[in-house]
C-alpha positions in Angstrom: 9.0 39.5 -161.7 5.8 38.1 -163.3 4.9 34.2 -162.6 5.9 31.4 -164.4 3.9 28.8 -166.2 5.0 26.0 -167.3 4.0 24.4 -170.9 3.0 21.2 -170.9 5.3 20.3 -174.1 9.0 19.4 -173.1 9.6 20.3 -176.2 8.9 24.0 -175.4 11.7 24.1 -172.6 14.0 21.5 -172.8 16.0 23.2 -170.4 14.2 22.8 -167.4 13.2 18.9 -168.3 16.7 18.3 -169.1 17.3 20.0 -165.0 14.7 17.7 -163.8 15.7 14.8 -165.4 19.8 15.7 -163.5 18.1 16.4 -160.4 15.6 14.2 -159.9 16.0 13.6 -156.6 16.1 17.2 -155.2 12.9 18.0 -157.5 11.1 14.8 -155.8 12.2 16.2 -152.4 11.4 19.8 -153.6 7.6 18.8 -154.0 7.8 16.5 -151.5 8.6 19.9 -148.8 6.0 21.7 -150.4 3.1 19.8 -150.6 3.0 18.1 -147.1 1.9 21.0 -145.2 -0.9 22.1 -147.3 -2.0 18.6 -148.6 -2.8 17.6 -145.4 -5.2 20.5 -145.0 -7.4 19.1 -147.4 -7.1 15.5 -146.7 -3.8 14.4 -148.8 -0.9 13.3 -147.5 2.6 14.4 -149.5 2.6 10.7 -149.9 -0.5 10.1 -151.7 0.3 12.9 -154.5 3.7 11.1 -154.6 2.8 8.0 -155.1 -0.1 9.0 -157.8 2.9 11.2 -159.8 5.3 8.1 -160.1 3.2 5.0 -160.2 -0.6 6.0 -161.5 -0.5 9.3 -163.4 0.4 9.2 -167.4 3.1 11.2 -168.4 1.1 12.8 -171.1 -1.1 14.7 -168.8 -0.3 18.6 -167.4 -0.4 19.4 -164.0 -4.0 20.2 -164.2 -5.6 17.1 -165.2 -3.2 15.2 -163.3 -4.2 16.9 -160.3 -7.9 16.9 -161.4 -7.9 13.0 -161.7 -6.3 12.8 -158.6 -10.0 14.6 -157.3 -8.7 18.3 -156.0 -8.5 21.8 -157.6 -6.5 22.8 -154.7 -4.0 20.2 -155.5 -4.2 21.5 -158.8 -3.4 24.7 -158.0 -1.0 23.7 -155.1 1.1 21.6 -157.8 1.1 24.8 -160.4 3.1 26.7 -157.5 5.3 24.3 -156.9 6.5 24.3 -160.4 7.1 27.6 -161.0 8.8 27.8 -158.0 11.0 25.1 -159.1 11.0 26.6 -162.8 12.4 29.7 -161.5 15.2 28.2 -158.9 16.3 26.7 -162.6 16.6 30.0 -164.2 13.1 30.2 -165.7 12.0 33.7 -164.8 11.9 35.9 -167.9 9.8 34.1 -169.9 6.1 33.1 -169.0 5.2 29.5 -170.4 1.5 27.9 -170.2 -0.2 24.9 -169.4 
């Protein structure tokens, strides 16, 4: 199986928004699991990204410059896996997309 990007676009793979937007609450706790362990490591908490995602961060901005403004490649890159992982628990595994 190849990775998954996402596109930034919902327009792309209304789909998976459509998922997200049903299932909010898992996807928030979804993130929420996988980001506390290894944001700590560099100084985040899962909180802080949290927080940043629903109250601070535009909705017109990817994962990347999200994650940039937030100051952190890592969490950059850390946020990236996270959404493929969550792409492909929807069904998104055939069909490479890109930010």
């Amino acid at each position: 199986m190849k990775p998954l990007l996402l596109a930034n676009n919902s327009n792309e793979y209304p789909g998976l928004f459509s998922a997200i937007q049903h299932k909010q609450q898992n996807v928030v706790e979804t993130v929420y699991l996988a980001l506390s362990d290894h944001a700590r490591l560099f100084g985040f908490t899962a909180e802080d990204i949290m927080d940043f995602w629903q109250h601070k961060a535009p909705q017109k901005y990817s994962a990347f410059e999200l994650a940039f403004e937030f100051g952190h490649r890592v969490i950059a890159e850390l946020i990236l896996n996270t959404l493929n992982k969550m792409a492909e628990s929807f069904g998104f595994t055939d069909n490479p997309r890109y930010i």
